[in-house]
One Martini backbone bead per residue (centre of mass of N, CA, C, O) as a GRO file, in nm:
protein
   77
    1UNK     BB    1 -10.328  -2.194  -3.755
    2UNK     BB    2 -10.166  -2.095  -3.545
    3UNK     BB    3  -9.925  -2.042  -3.587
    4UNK     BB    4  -9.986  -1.849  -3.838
    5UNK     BB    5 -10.131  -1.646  -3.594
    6UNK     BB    6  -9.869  -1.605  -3.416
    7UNK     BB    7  -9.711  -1.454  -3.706
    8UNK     BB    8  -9.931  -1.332  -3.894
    9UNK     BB    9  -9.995  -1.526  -4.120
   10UNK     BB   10 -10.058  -1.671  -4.461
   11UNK     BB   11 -10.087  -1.913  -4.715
   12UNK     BB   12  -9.925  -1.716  -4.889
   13UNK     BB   13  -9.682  -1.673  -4.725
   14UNK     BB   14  -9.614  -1.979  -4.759
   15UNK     BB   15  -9.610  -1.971  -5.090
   16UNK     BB   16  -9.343  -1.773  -5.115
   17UNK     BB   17  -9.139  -1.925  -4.906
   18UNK     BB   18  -9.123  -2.171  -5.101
   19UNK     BB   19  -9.079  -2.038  -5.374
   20UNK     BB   20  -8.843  -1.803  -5.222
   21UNK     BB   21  -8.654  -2.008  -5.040
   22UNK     BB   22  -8.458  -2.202  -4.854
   23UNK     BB   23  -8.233  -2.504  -4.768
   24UNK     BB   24  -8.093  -2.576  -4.485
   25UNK     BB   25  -8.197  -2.885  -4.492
   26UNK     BB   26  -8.265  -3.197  -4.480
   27UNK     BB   27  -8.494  -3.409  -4.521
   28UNK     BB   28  -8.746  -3.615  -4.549
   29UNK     BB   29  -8.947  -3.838  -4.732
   30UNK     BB   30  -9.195  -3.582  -4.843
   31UNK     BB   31  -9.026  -3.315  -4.709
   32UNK     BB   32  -9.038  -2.966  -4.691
   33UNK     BB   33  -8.793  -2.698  -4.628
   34UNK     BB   34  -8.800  -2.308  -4.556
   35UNK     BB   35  -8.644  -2.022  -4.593
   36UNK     BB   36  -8.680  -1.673  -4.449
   37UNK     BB   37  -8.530  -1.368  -4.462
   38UNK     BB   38  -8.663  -1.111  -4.221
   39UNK     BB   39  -8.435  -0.934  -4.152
   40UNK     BB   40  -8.383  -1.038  -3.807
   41UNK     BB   41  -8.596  -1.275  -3.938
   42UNK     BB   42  -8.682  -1.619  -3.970
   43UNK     BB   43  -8.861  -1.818  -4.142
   44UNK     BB   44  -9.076  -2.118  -4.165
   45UNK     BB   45  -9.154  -2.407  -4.358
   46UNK     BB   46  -9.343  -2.707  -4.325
   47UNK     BB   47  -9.405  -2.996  -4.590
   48UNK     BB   48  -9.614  -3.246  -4.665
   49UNK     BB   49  -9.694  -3.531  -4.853
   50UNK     BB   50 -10.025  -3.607  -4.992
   51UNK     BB   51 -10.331  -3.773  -5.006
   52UNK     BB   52 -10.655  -3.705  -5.144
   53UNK     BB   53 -10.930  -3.915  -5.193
   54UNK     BB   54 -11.140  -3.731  -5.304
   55UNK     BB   55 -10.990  -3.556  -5.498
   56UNK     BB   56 -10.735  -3.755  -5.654
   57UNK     BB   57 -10.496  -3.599  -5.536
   58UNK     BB   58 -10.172  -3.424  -5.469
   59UNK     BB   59 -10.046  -3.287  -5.110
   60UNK     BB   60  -9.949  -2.998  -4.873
   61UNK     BB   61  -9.883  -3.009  -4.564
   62UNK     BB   62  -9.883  -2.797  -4.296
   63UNK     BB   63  -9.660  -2.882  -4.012
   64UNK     BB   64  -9.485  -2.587  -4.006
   65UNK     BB   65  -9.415  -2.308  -3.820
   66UNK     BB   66  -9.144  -2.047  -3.794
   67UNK     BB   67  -8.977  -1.785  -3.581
   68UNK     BB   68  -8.635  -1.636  -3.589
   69UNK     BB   69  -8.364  -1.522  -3.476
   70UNK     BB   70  -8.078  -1.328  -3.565
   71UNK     BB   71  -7.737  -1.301  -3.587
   72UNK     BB   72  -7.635  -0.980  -3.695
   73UNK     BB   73  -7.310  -0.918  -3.753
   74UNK     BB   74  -7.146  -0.589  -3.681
   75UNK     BB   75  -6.914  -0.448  -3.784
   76UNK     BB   76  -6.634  -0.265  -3.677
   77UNK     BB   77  -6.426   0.006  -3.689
   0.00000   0.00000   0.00000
């Protein structure tokens, strides 16, 4: 929740990322990251498979949010 809360987004947020996000490379098993770039900022949202045992379904946690800028190069005339 601090992270985030420190970037401002909501876990519907995440779950746009997630759906409509790209993977910038791989991870480990049963992890998934995924990037959305807005502007010149990408956000990142890393998730974990995991399984809940009360309700007996399985489930992902939020392991990771986080914003870094791009450097986004403007050609010259």
């Amino acid at each position: 929740m601090r992270e985030l809360t420190k970037y401002g987004l909501t876990v519907d947020d995440c779950k746009e990322i997630l759906e409509n996000g790209y993977s910038p490379r791989k991870r480990g098993k049963n992890t998934i990251e995924k990037w959305m770039d807005v502007g010149n900022k990408t956000y990142n949202v890393v998730v974990v498979e995991s399984y809940n045992y009360q309700h007996k379904n399985e489930i992902y946690l939020i392991k990771h949010v986080g914003r870094f800028s791009r450097n986004v190069k403007i050609p010259s005339i």
